[in-house]
C-alpha positions as semicolon CSV with decimal commas, in nm:
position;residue;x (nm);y (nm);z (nm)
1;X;13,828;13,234;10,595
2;X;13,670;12,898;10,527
3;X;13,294;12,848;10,561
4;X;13,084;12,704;10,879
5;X;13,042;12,428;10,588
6;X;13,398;12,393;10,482
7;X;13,536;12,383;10,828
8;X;13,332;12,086;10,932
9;X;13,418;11,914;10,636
10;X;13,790;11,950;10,631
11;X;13,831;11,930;11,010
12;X;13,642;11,591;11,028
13;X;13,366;11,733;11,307
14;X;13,094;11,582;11,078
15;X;13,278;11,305;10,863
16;X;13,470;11,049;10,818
17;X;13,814;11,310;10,910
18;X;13,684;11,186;11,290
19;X;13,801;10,845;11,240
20;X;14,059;10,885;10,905
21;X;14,274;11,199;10,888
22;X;14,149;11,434;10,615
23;X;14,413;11,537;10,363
24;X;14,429;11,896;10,156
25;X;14,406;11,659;9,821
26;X;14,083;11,475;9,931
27;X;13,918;11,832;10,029
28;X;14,020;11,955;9,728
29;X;13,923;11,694;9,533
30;X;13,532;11,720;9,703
31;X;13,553;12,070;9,636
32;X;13,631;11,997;9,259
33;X;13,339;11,735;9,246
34;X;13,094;11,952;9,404
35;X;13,164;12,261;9,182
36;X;13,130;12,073;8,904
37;X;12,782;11,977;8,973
38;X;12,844;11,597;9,046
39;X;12,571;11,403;9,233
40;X;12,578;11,091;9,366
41;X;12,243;10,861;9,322
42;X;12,180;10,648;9,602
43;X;11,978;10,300;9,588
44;X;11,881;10,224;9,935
45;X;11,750;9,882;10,000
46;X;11,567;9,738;10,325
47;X;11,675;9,409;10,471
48;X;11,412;9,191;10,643
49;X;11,413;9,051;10,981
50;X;11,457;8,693;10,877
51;X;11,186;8,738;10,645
52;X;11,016;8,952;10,760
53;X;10,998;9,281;10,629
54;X;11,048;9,645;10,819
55;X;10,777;9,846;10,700
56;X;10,945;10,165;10,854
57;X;11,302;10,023;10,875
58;X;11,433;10,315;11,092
59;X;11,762;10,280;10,960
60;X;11,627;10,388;10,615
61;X;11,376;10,605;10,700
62;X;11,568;10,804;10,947
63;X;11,971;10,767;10,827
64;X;11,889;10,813;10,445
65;X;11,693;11,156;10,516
66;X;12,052;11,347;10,511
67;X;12,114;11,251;10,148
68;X;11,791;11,378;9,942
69;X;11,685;11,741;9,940
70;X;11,327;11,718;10,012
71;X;11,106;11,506;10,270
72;X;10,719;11,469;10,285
73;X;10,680;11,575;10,619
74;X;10,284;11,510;10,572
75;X;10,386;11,125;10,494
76;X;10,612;11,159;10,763
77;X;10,337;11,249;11,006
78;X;10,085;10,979;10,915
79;X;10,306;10,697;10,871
80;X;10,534;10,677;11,123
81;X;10,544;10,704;11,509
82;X;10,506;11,050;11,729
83;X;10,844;11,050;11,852
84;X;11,003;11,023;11,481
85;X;10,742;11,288;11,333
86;X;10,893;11,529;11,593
87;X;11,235;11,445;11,545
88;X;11,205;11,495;11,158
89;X;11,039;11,789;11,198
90;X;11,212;11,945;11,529
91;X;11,585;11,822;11,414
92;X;11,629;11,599;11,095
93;X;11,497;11,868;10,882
94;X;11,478;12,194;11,094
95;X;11,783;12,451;10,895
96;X;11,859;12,604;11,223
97;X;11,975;12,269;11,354
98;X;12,137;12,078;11,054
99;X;12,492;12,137;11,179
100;X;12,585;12,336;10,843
101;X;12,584;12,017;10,611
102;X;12,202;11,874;10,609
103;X;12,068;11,797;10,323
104;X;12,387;11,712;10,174
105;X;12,437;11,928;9,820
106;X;12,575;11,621;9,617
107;X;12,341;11,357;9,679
108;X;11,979;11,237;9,623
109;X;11,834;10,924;9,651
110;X;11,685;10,793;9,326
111;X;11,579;10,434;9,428
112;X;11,411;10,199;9,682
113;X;11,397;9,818;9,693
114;X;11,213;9,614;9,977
115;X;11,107;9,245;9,895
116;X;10,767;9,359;10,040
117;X;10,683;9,633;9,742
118;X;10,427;9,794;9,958
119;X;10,711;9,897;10,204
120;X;10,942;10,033;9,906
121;X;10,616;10,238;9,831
122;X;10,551;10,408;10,160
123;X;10,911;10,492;10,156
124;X;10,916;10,652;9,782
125;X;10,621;10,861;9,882
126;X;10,819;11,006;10,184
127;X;11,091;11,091;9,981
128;X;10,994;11,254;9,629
129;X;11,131;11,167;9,297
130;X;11,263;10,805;9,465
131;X;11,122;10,524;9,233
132;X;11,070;10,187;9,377
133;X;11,226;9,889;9,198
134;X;11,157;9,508;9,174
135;X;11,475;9,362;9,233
136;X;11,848;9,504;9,342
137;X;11,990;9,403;9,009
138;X;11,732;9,696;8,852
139;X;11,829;9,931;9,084
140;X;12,239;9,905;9,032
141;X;12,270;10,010;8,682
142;X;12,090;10,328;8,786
143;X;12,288;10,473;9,108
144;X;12,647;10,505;9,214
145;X;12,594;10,379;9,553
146;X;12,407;10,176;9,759
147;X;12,288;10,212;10,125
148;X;12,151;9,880;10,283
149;X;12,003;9,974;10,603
150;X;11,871;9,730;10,899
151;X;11,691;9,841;11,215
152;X;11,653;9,518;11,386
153;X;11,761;9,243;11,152
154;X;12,027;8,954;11,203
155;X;12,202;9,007;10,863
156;X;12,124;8,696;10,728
157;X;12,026;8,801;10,409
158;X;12,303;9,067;10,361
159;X;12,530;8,919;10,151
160;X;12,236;8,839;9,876
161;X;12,127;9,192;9,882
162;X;12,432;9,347;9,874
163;X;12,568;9,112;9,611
164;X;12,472;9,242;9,262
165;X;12,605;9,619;9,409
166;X;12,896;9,484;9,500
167;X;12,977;9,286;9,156
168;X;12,932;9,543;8,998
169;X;13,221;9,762;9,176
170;X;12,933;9,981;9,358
171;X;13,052;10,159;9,638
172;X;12,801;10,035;9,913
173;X;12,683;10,055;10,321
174;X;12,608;9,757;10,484
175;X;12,452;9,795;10,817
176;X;12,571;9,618;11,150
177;X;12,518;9,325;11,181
178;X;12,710;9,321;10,867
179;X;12,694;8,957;10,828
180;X;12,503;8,696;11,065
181;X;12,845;8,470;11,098
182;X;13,223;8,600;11,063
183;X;13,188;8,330;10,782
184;X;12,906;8,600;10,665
185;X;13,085;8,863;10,696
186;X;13,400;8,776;10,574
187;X;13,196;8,662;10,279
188;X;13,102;9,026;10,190
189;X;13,450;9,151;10,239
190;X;13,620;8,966;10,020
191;X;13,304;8,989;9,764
192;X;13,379;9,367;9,776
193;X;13,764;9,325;9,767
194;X;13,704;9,140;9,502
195;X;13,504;9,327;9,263
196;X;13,726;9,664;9,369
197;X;13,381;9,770;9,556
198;X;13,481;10,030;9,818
199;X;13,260;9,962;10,130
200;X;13,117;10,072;10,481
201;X;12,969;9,904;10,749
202;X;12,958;10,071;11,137
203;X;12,751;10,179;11,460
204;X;12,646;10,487;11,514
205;X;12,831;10,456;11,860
206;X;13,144;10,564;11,610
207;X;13,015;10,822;11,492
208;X;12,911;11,029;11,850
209;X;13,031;11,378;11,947
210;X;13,140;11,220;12,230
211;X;13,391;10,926;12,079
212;X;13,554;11,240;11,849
213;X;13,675;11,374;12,172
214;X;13,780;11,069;12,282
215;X;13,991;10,980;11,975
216;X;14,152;11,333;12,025
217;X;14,207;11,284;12,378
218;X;14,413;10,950;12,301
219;X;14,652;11,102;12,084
220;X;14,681;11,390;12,302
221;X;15,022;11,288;12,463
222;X;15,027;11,534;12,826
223;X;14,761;11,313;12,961
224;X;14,908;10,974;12,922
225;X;14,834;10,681;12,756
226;X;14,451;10,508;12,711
227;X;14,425;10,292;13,021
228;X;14,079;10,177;13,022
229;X;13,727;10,231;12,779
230;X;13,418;10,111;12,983
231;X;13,124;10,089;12,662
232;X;12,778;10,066;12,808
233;X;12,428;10,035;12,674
234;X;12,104;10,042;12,797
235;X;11,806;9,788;12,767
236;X;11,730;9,471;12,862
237;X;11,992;9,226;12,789
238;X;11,890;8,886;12,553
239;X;12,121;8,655;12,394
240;X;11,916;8,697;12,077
241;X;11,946;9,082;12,127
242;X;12,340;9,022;12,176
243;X;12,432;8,961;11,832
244;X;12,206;9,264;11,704
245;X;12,260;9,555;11,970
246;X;12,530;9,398;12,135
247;X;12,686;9,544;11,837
248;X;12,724;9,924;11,942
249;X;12,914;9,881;12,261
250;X;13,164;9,632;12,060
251;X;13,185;9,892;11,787
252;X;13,278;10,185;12,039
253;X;13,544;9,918;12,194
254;X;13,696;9,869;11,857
255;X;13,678;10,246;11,763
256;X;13,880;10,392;12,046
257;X;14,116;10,096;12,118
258;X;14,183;9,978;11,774
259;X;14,200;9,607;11,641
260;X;14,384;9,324;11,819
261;X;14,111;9,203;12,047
262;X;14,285;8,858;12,195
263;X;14,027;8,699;12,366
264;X;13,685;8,759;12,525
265;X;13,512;8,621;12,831
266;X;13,119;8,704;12,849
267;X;12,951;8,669;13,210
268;X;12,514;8,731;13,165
269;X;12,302;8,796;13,493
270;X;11,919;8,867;13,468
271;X;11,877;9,135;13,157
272;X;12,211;9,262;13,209
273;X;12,578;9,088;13,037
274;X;12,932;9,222;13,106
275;X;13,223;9,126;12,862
276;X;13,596;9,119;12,903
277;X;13,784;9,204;12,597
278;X;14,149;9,116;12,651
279;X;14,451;9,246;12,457
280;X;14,801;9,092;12,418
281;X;14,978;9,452;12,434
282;X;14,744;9,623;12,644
283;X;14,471;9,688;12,900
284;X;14,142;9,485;12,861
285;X;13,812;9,674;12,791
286;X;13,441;9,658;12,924
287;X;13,127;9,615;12,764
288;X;12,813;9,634;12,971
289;X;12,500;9,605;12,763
290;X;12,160;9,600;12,973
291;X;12,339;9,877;13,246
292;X;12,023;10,033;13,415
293;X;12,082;10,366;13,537
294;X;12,142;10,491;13,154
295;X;11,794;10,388;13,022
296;X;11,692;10,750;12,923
297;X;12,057;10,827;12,768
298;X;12,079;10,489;12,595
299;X;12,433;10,424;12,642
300;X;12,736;10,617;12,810
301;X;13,106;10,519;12,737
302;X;13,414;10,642;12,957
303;X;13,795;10,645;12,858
304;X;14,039;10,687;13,130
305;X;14,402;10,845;13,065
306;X;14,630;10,850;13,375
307;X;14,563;11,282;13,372
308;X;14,179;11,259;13,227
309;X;13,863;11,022;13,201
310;X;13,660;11,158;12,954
311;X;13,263;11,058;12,998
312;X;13,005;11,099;12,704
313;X;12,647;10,989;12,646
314;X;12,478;11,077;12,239
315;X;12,374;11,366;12,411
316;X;12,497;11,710;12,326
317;X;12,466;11,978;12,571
318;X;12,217;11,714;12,772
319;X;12,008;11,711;12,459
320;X;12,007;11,324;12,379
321;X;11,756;11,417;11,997
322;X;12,068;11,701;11,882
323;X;12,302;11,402;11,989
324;X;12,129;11,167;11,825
325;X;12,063;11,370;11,478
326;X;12,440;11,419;11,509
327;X;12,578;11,096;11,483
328;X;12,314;10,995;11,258
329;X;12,422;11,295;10,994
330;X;12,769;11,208;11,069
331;X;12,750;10,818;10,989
332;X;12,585;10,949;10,669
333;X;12,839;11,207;10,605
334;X;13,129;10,915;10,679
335;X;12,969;10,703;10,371
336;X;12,913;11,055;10,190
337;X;13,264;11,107;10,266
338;X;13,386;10,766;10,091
339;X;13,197;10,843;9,774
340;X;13,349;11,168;9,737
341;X;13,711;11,009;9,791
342;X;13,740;10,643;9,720
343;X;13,873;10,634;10,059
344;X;13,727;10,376;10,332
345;X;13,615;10,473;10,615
346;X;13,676;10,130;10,840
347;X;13,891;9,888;10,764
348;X;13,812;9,555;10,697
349;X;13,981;9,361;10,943
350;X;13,798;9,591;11,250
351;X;13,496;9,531;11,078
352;X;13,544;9,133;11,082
353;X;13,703;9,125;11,450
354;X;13,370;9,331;11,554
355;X;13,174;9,022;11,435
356;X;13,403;8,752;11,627
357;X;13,428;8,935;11,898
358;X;13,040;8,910;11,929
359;X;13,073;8,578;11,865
360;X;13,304;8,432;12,084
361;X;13,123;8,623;12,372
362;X;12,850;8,433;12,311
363;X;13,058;8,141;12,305
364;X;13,216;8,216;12,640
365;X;12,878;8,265;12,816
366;X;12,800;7,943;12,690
367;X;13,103;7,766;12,832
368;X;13,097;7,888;13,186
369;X;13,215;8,223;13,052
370;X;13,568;8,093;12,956
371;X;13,808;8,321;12,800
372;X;13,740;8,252;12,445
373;X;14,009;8,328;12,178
374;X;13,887;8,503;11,880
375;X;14,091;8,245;11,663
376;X;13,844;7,976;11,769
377;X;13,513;8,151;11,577
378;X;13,737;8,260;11,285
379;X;13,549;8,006;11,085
């Protein structure tokens, strides 16, 4: 009988087998990699919010803790907020809750770069044996992967951090937004293609308990065709804010329908937007982003079958911090997942309609919320 371990990994409840169907040759090949003692080095960098850098970019901090074996929880404690000490310390790094795979046994993170060194520093001393490094183009000689992570950035310098991993055939993570423009992130893409550099960008919306059951339900054929996702988040609705965190309810769209978004109409009231995505071949979708009666769950999404509407939050069991270190581990284990079998996780054209799709909301709410074909911001 396989393991609690090797269960999760082959049956895709913690990896990228949610979203891309595991094979026996990929397992075994894992298997083969991990017996033989290979471990992948990880560079993570820390993007800037135009400029400006993230001293405790969450989304380095908090999704790279899955890959190295050890974490400073004293550091941890000084340097960053309450509610992250506890969640290190209560879930991120607590054995009885790591879901069977956290830390992962074939990776470690080796290096750190953040244009503001004192950053990369903090950082290194939260994670042990991680040196910090002047420049990206130090780091990629050293590691076999890179994770770029952004908490609250725009993307805009993506594609020059990224660039020297990616030349050099590095398989790499580049958060959402992957690129500031579709011209951005097409840019990366084809860099990538180009260079034979497998890479992963996503939400952790994918990577929910929740949206697994969801992707099962749809090709569960006694309850009907999808008919209808709703993809809600909560928080006060921007335009500024649109093209960061507007993000995750897009992502879940794309997820659980699939690509082939037509067009999209946007409609903004107060701190709250709704957004139409239409289809060609079948029903539209709903994005709500600034829905108030989820505040304390974050977002919820629903998925409607003609037999079955399934209804999920992060939460598992009602406990939105398990939910939470779930799909974080599981993102993690998704990009874990690629370096292990060369295989991508997300394809790139759903990863460049996710970015037009933002885009020509925006450009819909701007013209009297007009239904905006995606071809019009495919620049």
């Amino acid at each position: 009988m396989n393991s609690r371990r090797e269960w999760l990994a082959g049956a895709g409840l913690a990896g990228a087998g949610l979203l891309a169907a595991s094979t026996p040759a990929k397992i075994a090949a894992a298997k083969e990699q991990a017996a033989a003692g290979k471990v992948f080095r990880i560079g993570v960098i820390s993007a800037s919010i135009e400029g400006k850098t993230q001293r405790t970019n969450g989304h380095t901090w908090h999704f790279c803790h899955p890959f190295h074996p050890e974490v400073n929880q004293d550091v941890i404690k000084k340097t960053l907020d309450p509610g992250s000490t506890r969640i290190f310390a209560e879930y991120f790094r607590n054995p009885k809750l790591n879901f069977g795979l956290m830390p992962f046994p074939n990776t470690r993170l080796t290096h750190v770069y953040d244009a503001d060194r004192a950053s990369a520093e903090l950082f290194a001393s939260a994670y042990p044996g991680v040196q910090v490094v002047d420049s990206v183009e130090k780091m990629v000689p050293e590691v076999d992967a890179v994770w770029l992570g952004d908490a609250s950035g725009t993307g805009s310098d993506h594609f020059d951090l990224i660039a020297p991993a990616l030349e050099k055939g590095l398989p790499s993570f580049v958060d959402k937004p992957i690129g500031k423009t579709v011209k951005g992130t097409r840019q990366i893409l084809e860099l990538a293609k180009k260079h034979n550099a497998k890479l992963m960008s996503s939400s952790l919306f994918r990577h929910q308990w929740g949206t697994a059951e969801g992707l099962r339900l749809k090709e569960t054929k006694d309850i009907g065709p999808l008919q209808f996702v709703q993809a809600c988040q909560a928080g006060g609705w921007t335009l500024p804010s649109w093209f960061i965190y507007g993000q995750h309810p897009v992502w879940m769209v794309e997820t659980l329908c699939g690509p082939g978004v037509e067009s999209v109409s946007m409609l903004a009231k107060e701190n709250a937007c709704h957004a139409m995505l239409t289809y060609a071949d079948r029903m539209p979708a709903e994005v709500w982003y600034g829905r108030p009666d989820i505040v304390g769950l974050y977002c919820e999404t629903k998925v409607h079958f003609p037999k079955k509407t399934h209804t999920w939050t992060p939460a598992i069991d009602g406990n939105y911090w398990l939910g939470h270190s779930y799909q974080m581990m599981n993102m993690a284990n998704a990009f874990r997942g690629m370096l292990e079998t060369g295989v991508e996780p997300v394809p790139h054209n759903e990863i460049l309609e996710v970015t037009a799709i933002i885009h020509a909301a925006a450009k819909s709410l701007n013209e009297k919320s007009r239904l905006v074909d995606l071809a019009e911001v495919m620049e």
